[in-house]
C-alpha distance (Angstrom), angle and dihedral (degrees) to the residues before:
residue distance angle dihedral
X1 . . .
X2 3.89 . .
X3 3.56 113.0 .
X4 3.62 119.0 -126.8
X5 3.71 124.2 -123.3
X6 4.32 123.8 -122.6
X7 4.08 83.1 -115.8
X8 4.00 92.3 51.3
X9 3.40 93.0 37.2
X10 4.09 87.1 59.6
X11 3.83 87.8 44.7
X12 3.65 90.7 61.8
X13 3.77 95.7 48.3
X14 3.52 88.9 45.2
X15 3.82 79.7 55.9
X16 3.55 108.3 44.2
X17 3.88 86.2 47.8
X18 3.68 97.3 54.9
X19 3.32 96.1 -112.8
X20 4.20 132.8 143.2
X21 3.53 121.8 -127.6
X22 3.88 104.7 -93.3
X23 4.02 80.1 -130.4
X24 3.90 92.6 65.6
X25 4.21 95.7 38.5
X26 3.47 112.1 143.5
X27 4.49 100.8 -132.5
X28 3.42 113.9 -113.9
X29 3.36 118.5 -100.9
X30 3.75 133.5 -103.3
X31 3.75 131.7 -137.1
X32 3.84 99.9 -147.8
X33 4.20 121.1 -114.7
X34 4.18 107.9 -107.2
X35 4.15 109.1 -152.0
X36 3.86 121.2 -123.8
X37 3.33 123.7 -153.7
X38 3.91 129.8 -176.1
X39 3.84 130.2 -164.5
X40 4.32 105.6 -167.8
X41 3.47 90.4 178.4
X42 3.91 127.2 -133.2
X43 4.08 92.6 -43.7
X44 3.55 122.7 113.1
X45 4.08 110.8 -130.8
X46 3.59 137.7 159.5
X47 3.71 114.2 -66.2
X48 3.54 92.6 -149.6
X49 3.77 99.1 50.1
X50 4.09 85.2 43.8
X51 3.74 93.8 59.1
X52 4.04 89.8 43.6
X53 3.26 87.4 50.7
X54 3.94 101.2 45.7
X55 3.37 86.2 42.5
X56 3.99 92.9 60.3
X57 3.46 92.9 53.3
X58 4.02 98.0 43.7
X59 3.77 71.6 62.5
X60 3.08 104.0 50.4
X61 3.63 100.6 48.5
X62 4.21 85.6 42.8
X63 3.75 86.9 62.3
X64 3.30 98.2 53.3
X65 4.07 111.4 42.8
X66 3.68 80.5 34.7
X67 3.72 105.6 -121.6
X68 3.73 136.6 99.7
X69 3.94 111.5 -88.9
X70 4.09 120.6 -160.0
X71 3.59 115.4 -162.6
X72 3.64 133.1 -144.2
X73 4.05 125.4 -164.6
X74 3.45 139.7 171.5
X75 3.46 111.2 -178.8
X76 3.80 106.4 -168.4
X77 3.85 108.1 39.1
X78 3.72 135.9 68.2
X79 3.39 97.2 -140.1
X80 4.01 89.1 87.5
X81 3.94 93.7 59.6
X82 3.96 87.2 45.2
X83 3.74 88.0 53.6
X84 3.69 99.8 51.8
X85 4.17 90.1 34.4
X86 4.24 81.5 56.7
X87 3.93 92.8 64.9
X88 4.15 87.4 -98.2
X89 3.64 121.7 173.9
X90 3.65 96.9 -87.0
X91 4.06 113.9 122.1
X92 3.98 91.6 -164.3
X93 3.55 136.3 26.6
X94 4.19 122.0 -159.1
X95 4.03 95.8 -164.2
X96 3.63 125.8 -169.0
X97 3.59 95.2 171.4
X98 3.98 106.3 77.8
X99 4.21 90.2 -163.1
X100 4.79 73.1 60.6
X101 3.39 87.5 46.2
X102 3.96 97.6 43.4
X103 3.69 96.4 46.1
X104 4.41 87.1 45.8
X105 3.35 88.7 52.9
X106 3.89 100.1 44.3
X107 3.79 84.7 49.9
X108 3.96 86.5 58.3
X109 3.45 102.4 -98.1
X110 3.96 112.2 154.6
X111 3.87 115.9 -116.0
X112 3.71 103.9 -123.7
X113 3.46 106.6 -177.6
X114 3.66 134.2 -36.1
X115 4.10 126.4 -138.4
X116 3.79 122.1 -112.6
X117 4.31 109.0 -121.1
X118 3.70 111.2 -129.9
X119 4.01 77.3 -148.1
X120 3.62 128.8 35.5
X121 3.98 93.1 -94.7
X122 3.90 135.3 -135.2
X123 3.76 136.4 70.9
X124 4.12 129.7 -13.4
X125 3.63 126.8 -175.1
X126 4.20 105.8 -148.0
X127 3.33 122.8 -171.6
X128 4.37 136.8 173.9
X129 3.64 111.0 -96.7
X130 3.72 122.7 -122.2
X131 3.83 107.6 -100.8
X132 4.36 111.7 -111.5
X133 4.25 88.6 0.1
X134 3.90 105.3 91.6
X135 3.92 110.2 -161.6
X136 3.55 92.2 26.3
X137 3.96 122.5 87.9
X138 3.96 136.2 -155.5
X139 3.78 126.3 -111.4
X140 3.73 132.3 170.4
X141 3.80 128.9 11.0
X142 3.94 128.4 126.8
X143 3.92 95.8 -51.5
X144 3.55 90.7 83.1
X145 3.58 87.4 76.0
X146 3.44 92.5 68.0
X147 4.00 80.9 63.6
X148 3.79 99.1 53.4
X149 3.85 90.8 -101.9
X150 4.11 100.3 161.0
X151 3.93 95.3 -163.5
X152 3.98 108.1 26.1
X153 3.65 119.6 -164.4
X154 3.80 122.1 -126.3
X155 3.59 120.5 -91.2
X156 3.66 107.0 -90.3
X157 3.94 130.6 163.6
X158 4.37 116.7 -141.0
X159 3.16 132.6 -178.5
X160 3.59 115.7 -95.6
X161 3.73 99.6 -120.4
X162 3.97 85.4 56.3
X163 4.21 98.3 37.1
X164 4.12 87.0 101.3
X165 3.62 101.0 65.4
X166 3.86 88.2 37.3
X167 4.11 114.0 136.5
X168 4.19 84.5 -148.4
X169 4.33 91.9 49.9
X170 3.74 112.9 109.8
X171 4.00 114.5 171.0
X172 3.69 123.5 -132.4
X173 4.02 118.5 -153.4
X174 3.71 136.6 175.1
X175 3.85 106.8 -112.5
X176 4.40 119.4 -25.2
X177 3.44 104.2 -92.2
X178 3.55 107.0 20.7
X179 3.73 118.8 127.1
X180 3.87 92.6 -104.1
X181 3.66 88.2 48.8
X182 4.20 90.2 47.0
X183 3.94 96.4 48.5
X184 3.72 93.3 39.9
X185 4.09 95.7 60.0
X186 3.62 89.6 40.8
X187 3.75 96.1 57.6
X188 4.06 84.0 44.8
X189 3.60 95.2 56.1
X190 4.45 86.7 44.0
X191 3.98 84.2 60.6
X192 3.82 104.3 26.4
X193 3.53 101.6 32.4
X194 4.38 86.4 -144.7
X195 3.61 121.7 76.4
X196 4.17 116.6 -106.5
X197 3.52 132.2 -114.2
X198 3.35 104.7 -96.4
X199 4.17 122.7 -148.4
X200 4.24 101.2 -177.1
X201 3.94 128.7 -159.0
X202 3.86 138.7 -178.4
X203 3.85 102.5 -104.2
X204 4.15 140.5 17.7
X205 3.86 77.1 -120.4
X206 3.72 90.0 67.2
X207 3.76 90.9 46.6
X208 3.59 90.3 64.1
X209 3.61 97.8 32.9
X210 4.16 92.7 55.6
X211 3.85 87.3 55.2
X212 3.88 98.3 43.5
X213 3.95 95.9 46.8
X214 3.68 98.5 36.9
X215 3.92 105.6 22.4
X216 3.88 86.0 -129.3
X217 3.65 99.0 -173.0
X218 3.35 93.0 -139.4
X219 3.96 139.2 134.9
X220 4.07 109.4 -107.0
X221 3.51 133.9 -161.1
X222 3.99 116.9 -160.8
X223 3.76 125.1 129.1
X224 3.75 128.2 -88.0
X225 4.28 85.9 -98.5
X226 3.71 86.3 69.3
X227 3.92 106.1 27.9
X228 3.89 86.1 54.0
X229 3.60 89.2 91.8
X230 3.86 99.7 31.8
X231 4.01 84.5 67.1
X232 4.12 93.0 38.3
X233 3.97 84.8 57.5
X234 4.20 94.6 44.9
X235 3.64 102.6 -90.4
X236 4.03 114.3 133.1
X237 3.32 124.9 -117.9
X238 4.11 109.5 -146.7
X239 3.92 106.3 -175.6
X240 3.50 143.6 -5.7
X241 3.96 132.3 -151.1
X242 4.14 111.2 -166.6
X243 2.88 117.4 -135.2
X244 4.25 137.2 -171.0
X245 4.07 103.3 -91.8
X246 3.86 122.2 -132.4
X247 3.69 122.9 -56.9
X248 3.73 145.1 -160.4
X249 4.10 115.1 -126.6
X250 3.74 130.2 -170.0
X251 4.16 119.6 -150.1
X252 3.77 113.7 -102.3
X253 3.88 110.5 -92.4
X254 4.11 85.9 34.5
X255 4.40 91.9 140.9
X256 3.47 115.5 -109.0
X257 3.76 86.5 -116.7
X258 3.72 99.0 67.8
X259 3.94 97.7 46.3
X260 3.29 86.6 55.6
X261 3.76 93.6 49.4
X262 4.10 90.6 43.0
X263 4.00 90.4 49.7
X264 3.69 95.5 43.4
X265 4.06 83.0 58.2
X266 4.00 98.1 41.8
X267 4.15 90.0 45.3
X268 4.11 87.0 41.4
X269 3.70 140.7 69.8
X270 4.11 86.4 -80.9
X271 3.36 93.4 80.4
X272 3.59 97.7 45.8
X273 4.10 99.6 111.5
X274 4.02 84.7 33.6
X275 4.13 82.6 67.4
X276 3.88 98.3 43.4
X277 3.60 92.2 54.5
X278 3.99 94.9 35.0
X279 3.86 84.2 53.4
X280 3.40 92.2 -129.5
X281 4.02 130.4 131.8
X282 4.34 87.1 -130.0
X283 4.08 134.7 -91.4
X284 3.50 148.6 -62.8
X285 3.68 134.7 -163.1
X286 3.85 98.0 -110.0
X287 3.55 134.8 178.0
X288 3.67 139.0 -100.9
X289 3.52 93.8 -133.3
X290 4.02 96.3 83.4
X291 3.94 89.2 57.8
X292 3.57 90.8 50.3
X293 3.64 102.3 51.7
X294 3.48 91.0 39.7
X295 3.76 99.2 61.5
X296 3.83 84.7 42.5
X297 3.80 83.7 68.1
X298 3.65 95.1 42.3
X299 3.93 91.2 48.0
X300 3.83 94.2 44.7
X301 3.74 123.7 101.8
X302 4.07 112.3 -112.2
């Protein structure tokens, strides 16, 4: 009787239990990694709450074209919308910037779903009122200083309707060349027919926060998220330019499949604890359209 081996022997309980020869496994297989990325926009937030809440909807989308998602955000800088607009490796892009979502979607990135506002969104112009002269607001004076304004105009209060072509108006804008900064000179120069002097800082946030600490009576431009509470608290809101609110985008060559999957969960009950801590009331389908025409405005000579 031939004696069998320690090897053979292993073959034939591999064998009798049904098993393959680990040699000969087929590898498991591997559900590739889709890319996140995340444009916040020039407003200063919570880092914590901002990774909780990119992290909800890295889920969310993971759920539903049934892969794992990463996500990558920078929520200050540009250069994450010109790295997704270059045909980066990002499979989905959550946009709050509509120039971002404009230039995705001219690049042939898919509109996935866009967010409902809780406000009608865009641009505001704030500005202090003038103390015992309703309708009328106050510009100038010595806390201009506080700015770096070398030759500050007297304290003077104008009628709204007339506060553009005001001597004493100075405009304060989140950083030059943002798109808050862009629309707000352009809707100057529609009503003044000059360009404004221009004070900049980092973040909407600091927009609001110059006028509240210092009274700056200034002109600011910050959008409706952020000059919600500048008008609940008394402060005057002088004009608004809409604009298209944020939107969800899928890479070119995403299949038709999984957009439909990923907006089915964003319009749907998925996306329910995405919305409370997004703020937001929930989704829609949307168009591209609205993005389109709008930077045709913003690109279009006054």
């Amino acid at each position: 009787m031939k004696r069998l081996t320690l090897p053979t022997t292993n073959l034939l309980f591999s064998m009798l239990l049904g098993l393959a020869p680990a040699a000969h496994a087929a590898p498991a297989p591997t559900s590739p990694t889709l890319m996140l990325g995340i444009q916040n926009g020039l407003v200063q937030e919570n880092a914590v709450a901002l990774g909780n809440t990119a992290q909800e909807l890295a889920d969310v989308i993971g759920a539903a074209a049934g892969h794992k998602v990463i996500w990558e955000a920078n929520y200050s800088k540009a250069d994450a919308g010109k790295q997704a607009s270059e045909g980066s490796h990002f499979d989905f892009v959550f946009s709050k910037p509509p120039n971002l979502s404009a230039a995705l979607l001219s690049k042939g990135w898919q509109l996935v779903a866009t967010a409902k506002s809780p406000v009608e969104f865009g641009t505001d112009f704030i500005a202090q009122p003038c103390p015992g002269k309703p309708g009328e607001i106050l510009l100038g004076g010595p806390t201009l200083a506080i700015l770096g304004v070398e030759r500050v105009p007297p304290a003077t209060c104008v009628a709204a309707a007339d506060a553009w072509k005001s001597p004493a108006a100075l405009l304060l804008t989140p950083t030059k060349g943002s798109l808050v900064d862009k629309v707000a000179t352009k809707v100057w120069l529609q009503r003044a027919g000059t360009p404004p002097k221009v004070i900049y800082v980092a973040y909407q946030n600091a927009v609001t926060g110059f006028m509240q600490t210092t009274h700056a009576a200034v002109i600011g431009a910050v959008t409706p998220l952020v000059s919600k509470k500048w008008k609940a608290e008394g402060g005057i809101v002088l004009a608004h330019q809409s604009m298209p609110f944020w939107a969800l985008l899928a890479a070119p060559g995403t299949p038709a499949a999984t957009v439909d999957k990923v907006r089915a969960a964003m319009l749907g009950n998925p996306s329910q604890r995405l919305n409370e801590m997004l703020h937001i009331p929930g989704w829609e389908a949307g168009s591209p359209k609205p993005y389109a025409e709008f930077m045709q405005w913003l690109k279009a000579k006054n």
